[in-house]
Structure formats: structure tokens, C-alpha cells
C-alpha positions, 0 to 999 in steps of 0.5 A: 159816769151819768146815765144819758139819753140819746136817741137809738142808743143804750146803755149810755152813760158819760162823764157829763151831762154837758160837756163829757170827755167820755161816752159809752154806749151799746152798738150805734147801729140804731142811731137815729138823726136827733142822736147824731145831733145830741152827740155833736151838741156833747162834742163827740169827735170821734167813735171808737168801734171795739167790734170785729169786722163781722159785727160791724156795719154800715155807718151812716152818721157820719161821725169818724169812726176808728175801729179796734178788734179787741178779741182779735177773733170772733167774740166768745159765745160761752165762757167764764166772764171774769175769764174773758175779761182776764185773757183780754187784759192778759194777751190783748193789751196792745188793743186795749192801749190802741182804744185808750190812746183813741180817747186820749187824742180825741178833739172833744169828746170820744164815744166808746162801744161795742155791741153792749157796751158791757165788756170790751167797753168796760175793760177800755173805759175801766183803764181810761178811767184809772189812767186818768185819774178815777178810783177803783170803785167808781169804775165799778160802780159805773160797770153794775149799771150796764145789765138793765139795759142790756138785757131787754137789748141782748136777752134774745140772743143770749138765750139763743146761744144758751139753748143750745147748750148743755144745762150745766152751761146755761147759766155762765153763758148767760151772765157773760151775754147779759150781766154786769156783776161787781164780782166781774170787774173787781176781778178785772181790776185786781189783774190790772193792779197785779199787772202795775196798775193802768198807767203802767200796764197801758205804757208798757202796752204802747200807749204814749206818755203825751197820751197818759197826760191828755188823759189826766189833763181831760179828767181835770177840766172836766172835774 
């Protein structure tokens, strides 16, 4: 994916510069009228909020959103990343195949987010992306670039939480606030491949066989 420039977003990238069938970013909630053009001029047809309903709130672009609460639950303040992404992947797959099956039936392009666009966000773009077609090692090599934007946006509030904390919890309660480590999403992807692999894992989740083909079908017009 290609890092792109939108007005009142960060940590955006997508899987074209021109004419993407994917976005994904932090928080809208910044966005400002020229970004709400760029996004149209892209053919984003849809935004897909991965947030709870405390985190979210009031859109005014006026693009359609469809939320999905991947936690389910307010999101972890503390916590092992690849444990985090491991117990998502493990009981919330139904949600992770609601959000994926949103990008496939989207007319366009689909932006997806949640607050830094790190982990929910990659956890639905990862599957998206291998359902569709992309290799293991392109989902995680868009993955490590998410934590220079993410730490001038979050950094104050990540330390916030670790501050309170014991010394011993500090640092993981930073990385999984701040960081976007290869180690991170190699371990997400390896519970993927135990679990049968993306196709797999999001049909035996919910997501349609129509849908798994429009995945496919978007990657290869956009190829």
C-alpha cells in the first residue's frame, strides 16, 4: 500500500494512488473539507468505523459510515500486542468478517479505520488483503509503517496510561499504544494460517462466497 496525503488524516495509505479499492487511516475525526474531496475524487463509497460506540463521534463529512466494534468491549489500555491481536483473531471473528465483507461490497473504494489505524485496522486490512490475493509479506510490510504517524498523534495519550502504571508495565503498555513491530503481525498471521488461512478462516466467520470473489475480483482490476 502507498502512503497518501489527505487533509485531517494520518496514517493513511492505500492501495493506489488513483484509484484504490482500499484505505486506511487513523480517526476521521480531523477531516477537513478538502480531505472530504480527496476521498470522493479516490471513490471512497464507504467508511468503515472499527471503533465502540464510546470512541466515536459526530461525522459531519457526509460520507456513509458502517461501524463494526471489533473489541466488542472498550478497547485495552494494557496488554501484550500480539496477545491483543491473537484473542481478536481468536473470539472475535464474526466482526472481523462483518468489517471485511463491508469492503467487499463496497461501490469504489472502502476506507478503513479506527482510532490509529494500527491494530483493528490492520487485523481487517491484513485478511482483506490475503483473502484477496496479496502476500504475507506485503501485509507486513504495510503494517511497519503505521508507528511514525502514530506516535506524534497518540504519544500523549500512551503515556498517560503507562504512567499510572507499575514500572514493570510501562514499556508493553507503550508498544501496544504506539508500535507497529514486524514480530506483531507476523505472530497475527501465523494464528491466521493455524486457523486455515484468510479465505478460510473469514467464510467459516460469515463472510460470503460472492464477497470472497468481489475481494479478488477488486485486487485484480486494481493490479
Amino acid at each position: 500500500m502507498r502512503t497518501i496525503g489527505i487533509d485531517g488524516l494520518f496514517n493513511a495509505r492505500a492501495t493506489s494512488a488513483s484509484a484504490p479499492w482500499l484505505i486506511r487511516t487513523g480517526a476521521p475525526d480531523a477531516l477537513s473539507v478538502d480531505g472530504v474531496s480527496t476521498l470522493r475524487s479516490l471513490g471512497v463509497s464507504v467508511i468503515i468505523d472499527l471503533r465502540e460506540p464510546s470512541e466515536v463521534g459526530v461525522a459531519e463529512h457526509g460520507i456513509p459510515v458502517r461501524s463494526v466494534g471489533i473489541y466488542g468491549a472498550e478497547p485495552p489500555q494494557t496488554g501484550r500486542l500480539e496477545d491483543v491481536y491473537e484473542a481478536l483473531l481468536r473470539e472475535r471473528g464474526a466482526a472481523l468478517a462483518v468489517a471485511v465483507g463491508l469492503v467487499a461490497d463496497a461501490e469504489g473504494a472502502a476506507l478503513v479505520h479506527c482510532t490509529a489505524g494500527k491494530d483493528r485496522t490492520g487485523l481487517v486490512v491484513a485478511l482483506a488483503r490475503l483473502a484477496a490475493g496479496d502476500s504475507a509479506e506485503q501485509v507486513v510490510e504495510d503494517y511497519v509503517l503505521s508507528e511514525p504517524d502514530v506516535r506524534p498523534v497518540r504519544e500523549r495519550h500512551a503515556l498517560a496510561v503507562a504512567g499510572a502504571l507499575p514500572a514493570a508495565e510501562r514499556e508493553e503498555t507503550l508498544r501496544l499504544h504506539l508500535a507497529s513491530p514486524r514480530e506483531a503481525i507476523e505472530h497475527a498471521l501465523a494464528v491466521i494460517d493455524g486457523l486455515g488461512g484468510a479465505a478460510a478462516y473469514l467464510t467459516g466467520n460469515g463472510l460470503s462466497d460472492p464477497q470472497l470473489r468481489e475481494l479478488r475480483r477488486k485486487r485484480q482490476a486494481a493490479a
